[in-house]
Rosetta silent file (secondary structure, phi, psi, omega in degrees, C-alpha in Angstrom):
SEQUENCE: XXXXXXXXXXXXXXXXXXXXXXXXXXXXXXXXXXXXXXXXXXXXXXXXXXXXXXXXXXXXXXXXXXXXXXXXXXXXXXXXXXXXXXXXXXXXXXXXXXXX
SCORE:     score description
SCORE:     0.000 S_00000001
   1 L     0.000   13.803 -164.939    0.000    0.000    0.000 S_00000001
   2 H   -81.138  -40.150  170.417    3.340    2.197   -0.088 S_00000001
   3 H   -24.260  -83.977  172.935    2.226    2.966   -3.515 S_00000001
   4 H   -25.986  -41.627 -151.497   -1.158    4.452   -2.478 S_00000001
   5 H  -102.179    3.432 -176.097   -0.105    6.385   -0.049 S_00000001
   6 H   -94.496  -23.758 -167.618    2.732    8.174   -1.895 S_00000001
   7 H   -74.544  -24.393 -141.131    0.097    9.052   -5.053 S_00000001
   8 H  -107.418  -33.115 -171.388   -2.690   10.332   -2.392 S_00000001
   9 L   -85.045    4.075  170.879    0.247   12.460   -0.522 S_00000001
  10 L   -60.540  138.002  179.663    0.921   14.241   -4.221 S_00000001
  11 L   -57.117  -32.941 -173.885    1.117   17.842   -4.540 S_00000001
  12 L   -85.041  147.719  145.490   -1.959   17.707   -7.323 S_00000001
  13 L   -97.308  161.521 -161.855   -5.233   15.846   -6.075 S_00000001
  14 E  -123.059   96.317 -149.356   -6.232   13.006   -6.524 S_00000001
  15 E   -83.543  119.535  174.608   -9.593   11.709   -6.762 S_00000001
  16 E  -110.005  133.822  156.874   -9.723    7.879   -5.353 S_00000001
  17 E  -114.570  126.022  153.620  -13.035    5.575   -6.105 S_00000001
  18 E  -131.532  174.433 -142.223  -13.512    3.027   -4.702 S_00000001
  19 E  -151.807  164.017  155.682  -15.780    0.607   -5.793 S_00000001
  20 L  -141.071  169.536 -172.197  -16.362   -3.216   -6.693 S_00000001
  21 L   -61.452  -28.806  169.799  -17.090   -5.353   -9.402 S_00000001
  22 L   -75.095   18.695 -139.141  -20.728   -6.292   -8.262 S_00000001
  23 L  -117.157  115.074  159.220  -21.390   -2.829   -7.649 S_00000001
  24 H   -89.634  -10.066  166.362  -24.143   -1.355  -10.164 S_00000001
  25 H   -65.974  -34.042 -176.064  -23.679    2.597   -9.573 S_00000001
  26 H   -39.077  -52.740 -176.522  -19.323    1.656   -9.797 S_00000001
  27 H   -61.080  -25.219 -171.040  -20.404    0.838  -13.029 S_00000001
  28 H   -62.978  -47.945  159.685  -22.342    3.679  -14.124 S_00000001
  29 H   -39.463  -31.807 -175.805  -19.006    5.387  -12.794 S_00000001
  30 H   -65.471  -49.048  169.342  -16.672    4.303  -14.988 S_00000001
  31 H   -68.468  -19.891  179.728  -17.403    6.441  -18.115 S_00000001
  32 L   -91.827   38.362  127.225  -17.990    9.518  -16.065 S_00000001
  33 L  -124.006    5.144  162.256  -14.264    9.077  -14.891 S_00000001
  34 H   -87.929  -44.187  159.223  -12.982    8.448  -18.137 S_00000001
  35 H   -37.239  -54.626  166.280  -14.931   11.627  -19.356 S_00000001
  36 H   -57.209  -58.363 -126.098  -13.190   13.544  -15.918 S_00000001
  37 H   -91.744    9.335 -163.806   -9.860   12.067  -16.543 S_00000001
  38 H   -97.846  -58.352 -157.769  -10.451   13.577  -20.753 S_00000001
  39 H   -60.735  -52.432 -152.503  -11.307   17.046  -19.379 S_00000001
  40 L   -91.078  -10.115  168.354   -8.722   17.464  -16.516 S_00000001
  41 L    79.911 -139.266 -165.208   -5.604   15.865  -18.291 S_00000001
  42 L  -103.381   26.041 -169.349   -2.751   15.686  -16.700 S_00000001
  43 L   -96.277  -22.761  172.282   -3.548   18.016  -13.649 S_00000001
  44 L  -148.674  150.668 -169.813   -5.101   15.712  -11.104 S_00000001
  45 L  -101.908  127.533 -160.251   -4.593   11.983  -10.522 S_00000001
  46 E  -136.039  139.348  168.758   -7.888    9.655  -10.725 S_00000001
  47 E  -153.926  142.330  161.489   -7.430    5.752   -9.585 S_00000001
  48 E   -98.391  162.331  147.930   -9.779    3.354   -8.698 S_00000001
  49 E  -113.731  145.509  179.776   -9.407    1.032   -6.143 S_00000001
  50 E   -82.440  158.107  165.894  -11.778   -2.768   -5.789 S_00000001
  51 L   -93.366  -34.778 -172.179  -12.710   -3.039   -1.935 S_00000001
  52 L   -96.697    0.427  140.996  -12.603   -6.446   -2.132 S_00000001
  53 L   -30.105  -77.615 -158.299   -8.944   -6.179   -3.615 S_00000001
  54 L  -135.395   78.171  179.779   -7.845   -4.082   -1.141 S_00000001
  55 H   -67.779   -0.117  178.230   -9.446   -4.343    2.102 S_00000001
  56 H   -80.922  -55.210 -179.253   -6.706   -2.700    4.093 S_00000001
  57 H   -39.182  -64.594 -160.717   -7.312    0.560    2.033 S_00000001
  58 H   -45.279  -57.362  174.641  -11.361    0.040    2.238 S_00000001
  59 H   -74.160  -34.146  166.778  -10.885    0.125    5.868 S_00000001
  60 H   -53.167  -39.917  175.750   -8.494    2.650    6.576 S_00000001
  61 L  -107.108   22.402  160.422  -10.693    5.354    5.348 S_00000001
  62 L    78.733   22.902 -157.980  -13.636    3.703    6.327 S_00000001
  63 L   -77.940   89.786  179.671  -15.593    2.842    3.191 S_00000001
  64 L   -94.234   -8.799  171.661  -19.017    1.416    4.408 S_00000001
  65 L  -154.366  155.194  179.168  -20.788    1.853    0.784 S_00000001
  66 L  -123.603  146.529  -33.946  -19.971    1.801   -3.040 S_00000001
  67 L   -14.109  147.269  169.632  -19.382    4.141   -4.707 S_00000001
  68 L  -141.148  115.693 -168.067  -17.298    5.828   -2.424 S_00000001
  69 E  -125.269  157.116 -172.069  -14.914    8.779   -4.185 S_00000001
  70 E  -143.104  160.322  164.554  -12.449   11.128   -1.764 S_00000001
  71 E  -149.550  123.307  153.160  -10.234   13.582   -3.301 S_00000001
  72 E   -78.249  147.569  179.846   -7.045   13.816   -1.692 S_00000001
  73 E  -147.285  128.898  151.336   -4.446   16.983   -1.551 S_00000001
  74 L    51.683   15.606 -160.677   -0.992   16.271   -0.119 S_00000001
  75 L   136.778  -76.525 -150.695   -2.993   13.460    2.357 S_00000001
  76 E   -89.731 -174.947 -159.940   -5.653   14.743    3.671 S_00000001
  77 E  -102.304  111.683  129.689   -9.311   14.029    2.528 S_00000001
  78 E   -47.330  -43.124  171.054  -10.772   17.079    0.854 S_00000001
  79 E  -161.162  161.470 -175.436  -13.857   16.066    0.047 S_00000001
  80 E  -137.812  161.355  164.056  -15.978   12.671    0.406 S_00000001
  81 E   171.544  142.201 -177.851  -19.321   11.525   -1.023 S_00000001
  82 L  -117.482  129.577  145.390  -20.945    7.722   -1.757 S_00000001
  83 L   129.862  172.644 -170.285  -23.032    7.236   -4.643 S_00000001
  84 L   -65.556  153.043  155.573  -22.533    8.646   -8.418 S_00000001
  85 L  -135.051  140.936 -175.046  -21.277   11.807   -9.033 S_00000001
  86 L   -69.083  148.111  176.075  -21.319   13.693  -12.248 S_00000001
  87 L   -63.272  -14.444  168.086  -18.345   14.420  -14.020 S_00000001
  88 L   -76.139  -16.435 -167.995  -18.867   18.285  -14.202 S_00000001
  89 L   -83.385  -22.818 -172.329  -19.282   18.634  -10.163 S_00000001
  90 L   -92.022   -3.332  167.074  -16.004   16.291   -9.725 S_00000001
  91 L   -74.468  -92.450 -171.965  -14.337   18.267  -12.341 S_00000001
  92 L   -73.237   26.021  132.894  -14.693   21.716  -10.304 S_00000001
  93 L   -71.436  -47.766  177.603  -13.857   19.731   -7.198 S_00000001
  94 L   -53.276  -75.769 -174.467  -10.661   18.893   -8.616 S_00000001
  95 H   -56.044  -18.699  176.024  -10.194   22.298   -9.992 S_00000001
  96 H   -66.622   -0.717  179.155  -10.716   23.681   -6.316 S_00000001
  97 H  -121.696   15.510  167.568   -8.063   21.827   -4.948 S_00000001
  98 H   -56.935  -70.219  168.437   -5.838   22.442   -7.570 S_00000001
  99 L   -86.749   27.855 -166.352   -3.914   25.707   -6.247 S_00000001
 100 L  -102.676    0.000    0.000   -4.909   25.045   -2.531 S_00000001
C-alpha cells in the first residue's frame, strides 16, 4: 500500500473511487471518470481502487458503501461523497483543490 499512499500524498489531487465489481452505480461510474480524466488531463490523478482487492485501504478510510470517491491533496481528505457523481461537479472539485 506504499504505492497508495505516496500518489494520495501528491502535490496535485487526486480523486480515489472506490468501488467493486458487483457494484451497479461503480459501473455507471466508470465512463464519467474516463470523461473527468479527458477534461482534466494531466492536472489531477484519478485511480480506482476494488474493496474487495484491497481491504486494508477500504478500511483505513472507512468505506461502508460503493461508490465511495475522496479527493485527496498532499494526504488529507478534501472532500468525500458515496453514490454517483457527475463528471462536471467532480471536475470543479478537482479544480478547487488544484492551487490550494
Amino acid at each position: 500500500m506504499a504505492n497508495f499512499n505516496e500518489i494520495i500524498n501528491s502535490e496535485k489531487p487526486v480523486l480515489v473511487d472506490f468501488s467493486a465489481e458487483w457494484c451497479g452505480p461503480c459501473k455507471m461510474m466508470k465512463p464519467i471518470l474516463e470523461d473527468l480524466k479527458s477534461r482534466m488531463g494531466d492536472r489531477a490523478t484519478i485511480l480506482k481502487v476494488d474493496i474487495d482487492q484491497n481491504p486494508k485501504a477500504a478500511a483505513a478510510f472507512k468505506i461502508q458503501s460503493v461508490p465511495t470517491l475522496i479527493i485527496f491533496k498532499k494526504g488529507a481528505v478534501r472532500w468525500r461523497k458515496s453514490g454517483v457523481v457527475q463528471a462536471k461537479e467532480l471536475e470543479n472539485l478537482l479544480q478547487q483543490n488544484i492551487n490550494v
